[in-house]
N, C-alpha and C positions, 0 to 999 in steps of 0.2 A: 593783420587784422583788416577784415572789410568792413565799410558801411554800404549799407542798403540804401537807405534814403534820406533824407530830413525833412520835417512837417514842420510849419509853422503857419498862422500861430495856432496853439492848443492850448483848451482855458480846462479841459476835465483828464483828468481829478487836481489839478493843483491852484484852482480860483485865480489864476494870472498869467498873463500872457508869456507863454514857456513855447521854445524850440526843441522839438523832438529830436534825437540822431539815435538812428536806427542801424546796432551794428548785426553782422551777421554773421550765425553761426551758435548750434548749442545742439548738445548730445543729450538732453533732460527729457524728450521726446514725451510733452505733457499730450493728452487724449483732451481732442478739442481745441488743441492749438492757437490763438488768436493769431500768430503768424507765421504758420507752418512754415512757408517757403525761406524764412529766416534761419531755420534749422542749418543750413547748405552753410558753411564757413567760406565755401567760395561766391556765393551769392552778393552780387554789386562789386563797390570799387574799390580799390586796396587803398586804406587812410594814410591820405595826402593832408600831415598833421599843420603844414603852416597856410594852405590853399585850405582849407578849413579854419583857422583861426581869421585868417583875412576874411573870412565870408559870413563869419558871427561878428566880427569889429565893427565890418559895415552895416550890420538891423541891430548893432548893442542896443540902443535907444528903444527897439521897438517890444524887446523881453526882458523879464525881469527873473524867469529861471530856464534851465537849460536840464534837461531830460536825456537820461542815458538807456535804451532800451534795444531792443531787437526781438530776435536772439537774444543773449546773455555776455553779458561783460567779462562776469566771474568766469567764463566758458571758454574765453581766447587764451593768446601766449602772457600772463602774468607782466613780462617786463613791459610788454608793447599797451598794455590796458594802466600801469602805472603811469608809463610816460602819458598817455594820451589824458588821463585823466588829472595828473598833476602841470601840465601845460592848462588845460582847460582852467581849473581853480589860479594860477598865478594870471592869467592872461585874463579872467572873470571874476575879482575876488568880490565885486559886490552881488553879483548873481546866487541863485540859489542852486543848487547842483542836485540832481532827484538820480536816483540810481532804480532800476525797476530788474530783479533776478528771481529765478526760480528755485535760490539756492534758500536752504530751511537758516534761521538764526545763526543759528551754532557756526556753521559752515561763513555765512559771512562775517561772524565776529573774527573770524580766525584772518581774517584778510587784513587786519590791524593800518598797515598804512596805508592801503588802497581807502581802505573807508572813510577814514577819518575826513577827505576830499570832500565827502557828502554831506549834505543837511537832513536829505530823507531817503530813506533805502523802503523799498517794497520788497518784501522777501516768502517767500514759499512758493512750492509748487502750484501752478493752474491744476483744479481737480472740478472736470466737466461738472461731477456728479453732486459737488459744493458748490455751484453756483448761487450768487446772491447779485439781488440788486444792488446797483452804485458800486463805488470802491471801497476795498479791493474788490476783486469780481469773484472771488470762492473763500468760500467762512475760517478755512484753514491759512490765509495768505494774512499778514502783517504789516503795518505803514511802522519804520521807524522812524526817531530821531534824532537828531544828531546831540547830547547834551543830557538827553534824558534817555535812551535805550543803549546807548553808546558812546 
């Protein structure tokens, strides 16, 4: 699994200081793409999971959730997206975990222990032609929750 980059900090859509990590790679080929070039599974650098957890230890202080996005998560190799994401939840347990996929409900309910990691999943396809102001950014796309959707 690669990641492409990470942004911090970023206050939209989650009203608090959250670090982005941006992985790459997703075959859902939405029309209108917000990061096309994230498409490429080989795109950036192959996840260096403990040079990454030292690099969130040192700004813990400065976020209070941590944003999974890209590309698509649901989209990589299964084992290498559970480890990566149940490290992040033991090594973060007070943080909030956002999970941001293209994949429709169904599809992610089916992912039962990947999920569970999460507080909030954003789930649907990008559709150019559903665009709406604010989040989500197309009328078809979902904000869940972790306790009440799942």
């Amino acid at each position: 699994m690669n990641i492409a980059s990470i942004q911090f900090p970023c206050f939209n859509p989650y009203m608090e200081p959250t670090i982005e990590i941006y992985v790459s790679g997703c075959n859902r080929k939405c029309k209108g793409c917000h990061n096309p070039e994230l498409q490429n599974f080989n795109y950036g650098e192959p996840l260096d999971l403990e040079k990454l957890i030292n690099y969130l230890k040192e700004r813990e202080e400065l976020f209070t959730s941590i944003s999974i996005t890209g590309g698509d998560l649901l989209e990589q190799n299964s084992n290498e997206a559970y480890i990566f994401i149940t490290e992040l939840r033991l090594n973060f347990p007070n943080k909030m975990l956002w999970l941001f996929t293209g994949a429709e409900k169904e599809e992610v309910l089916s992912y039962k222990l990947l999920i569970n990691n999460f507080d909030f999943i954003k789930v649907g396809k990008y559709i150019v032609e559903l665009e709406q102001e604010g989040f989500p950014t197309s009328v078809n796309q979902e904000l869940l929750k972790k306790g009440k959707d799942y």
